[in-house]
C-alpha positions as a Markdown table, in Angstrom:
| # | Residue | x | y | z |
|---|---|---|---|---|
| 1 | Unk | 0.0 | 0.0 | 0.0 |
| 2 | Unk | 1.6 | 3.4 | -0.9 |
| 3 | Unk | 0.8 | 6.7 | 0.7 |
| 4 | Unk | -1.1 | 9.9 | 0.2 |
| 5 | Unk | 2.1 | 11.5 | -0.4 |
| 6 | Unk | 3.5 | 8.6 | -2.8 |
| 7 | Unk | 0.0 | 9.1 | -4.7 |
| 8 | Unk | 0.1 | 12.7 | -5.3 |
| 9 | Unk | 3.6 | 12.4 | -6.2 |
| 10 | Unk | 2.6 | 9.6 | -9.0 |
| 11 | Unk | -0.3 | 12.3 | -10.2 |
| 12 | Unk | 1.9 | 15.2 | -10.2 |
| 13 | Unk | 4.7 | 13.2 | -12.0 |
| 14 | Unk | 2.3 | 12.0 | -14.6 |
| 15 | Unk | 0.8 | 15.1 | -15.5 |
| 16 | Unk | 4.3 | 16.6 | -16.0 |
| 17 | Unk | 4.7 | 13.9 | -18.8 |
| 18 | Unk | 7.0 | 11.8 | -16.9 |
| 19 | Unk | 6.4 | 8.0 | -18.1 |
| 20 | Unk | 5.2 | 5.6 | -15.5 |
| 21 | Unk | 8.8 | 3.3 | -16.0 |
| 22 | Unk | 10.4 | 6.5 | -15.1 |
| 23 | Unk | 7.9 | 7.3 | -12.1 |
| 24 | Unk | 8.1 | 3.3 | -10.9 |
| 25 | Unk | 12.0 | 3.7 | -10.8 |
| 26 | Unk | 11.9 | 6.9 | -9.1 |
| 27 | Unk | 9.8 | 6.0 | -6.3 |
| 28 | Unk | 11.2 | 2.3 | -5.9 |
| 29 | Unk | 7.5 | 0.6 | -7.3 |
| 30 | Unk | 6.4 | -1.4 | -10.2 |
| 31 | Unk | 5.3 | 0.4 | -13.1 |
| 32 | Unk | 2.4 | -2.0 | -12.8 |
| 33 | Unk | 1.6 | 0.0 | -9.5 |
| 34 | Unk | 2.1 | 3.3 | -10.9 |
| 35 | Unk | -0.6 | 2.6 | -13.4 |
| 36 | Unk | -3.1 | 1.4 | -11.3 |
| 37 | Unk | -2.9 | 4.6 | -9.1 |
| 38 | Unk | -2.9 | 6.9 | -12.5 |
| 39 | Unk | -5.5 | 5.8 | -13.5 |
| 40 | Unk | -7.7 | 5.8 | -9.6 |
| 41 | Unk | -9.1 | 9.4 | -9.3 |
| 42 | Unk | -8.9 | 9.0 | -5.5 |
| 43 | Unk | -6.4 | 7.1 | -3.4 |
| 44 | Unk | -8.1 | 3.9 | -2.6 |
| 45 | Unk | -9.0 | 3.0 | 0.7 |
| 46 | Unk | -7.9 | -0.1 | 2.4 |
| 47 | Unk | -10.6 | -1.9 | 5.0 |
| 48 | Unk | -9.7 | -5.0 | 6.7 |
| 49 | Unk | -11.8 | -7.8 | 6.2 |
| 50 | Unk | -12.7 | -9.3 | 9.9 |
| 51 | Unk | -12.2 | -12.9 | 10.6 |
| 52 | Unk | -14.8 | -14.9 | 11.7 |
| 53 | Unk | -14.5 | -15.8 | 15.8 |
| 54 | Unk | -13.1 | -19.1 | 16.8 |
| 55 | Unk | -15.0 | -19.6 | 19.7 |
């Protein structure tokens, strides 16, 4: 999971014309990554899924 921060940088670098290889290597993430978050228009939120009880 990446951060707000990482996010807006992966916006901002994108819309400077900087190509996703380029933005992966920068940032130390897969260009497969980068994509995905290009092409989110908000940073997607993460919920845990609870585990049934045992007992």
């Amino acid at each position: 999971m990446i951060k707000k921060e990482e996010w807006v940088m992966i916006k901002s670098f994108h819309q400077q014309g900087i190509s996703k290889s380029e933005i992966g290597r920068i940032l130390g993430i897969d260009r497969k990554t980068v994509n995905r978050y290009v092409k989110s228009e908000s940073l997607p939120e993460y919920k845990r899924k609870s585990k049934p009880s045992i007992l």
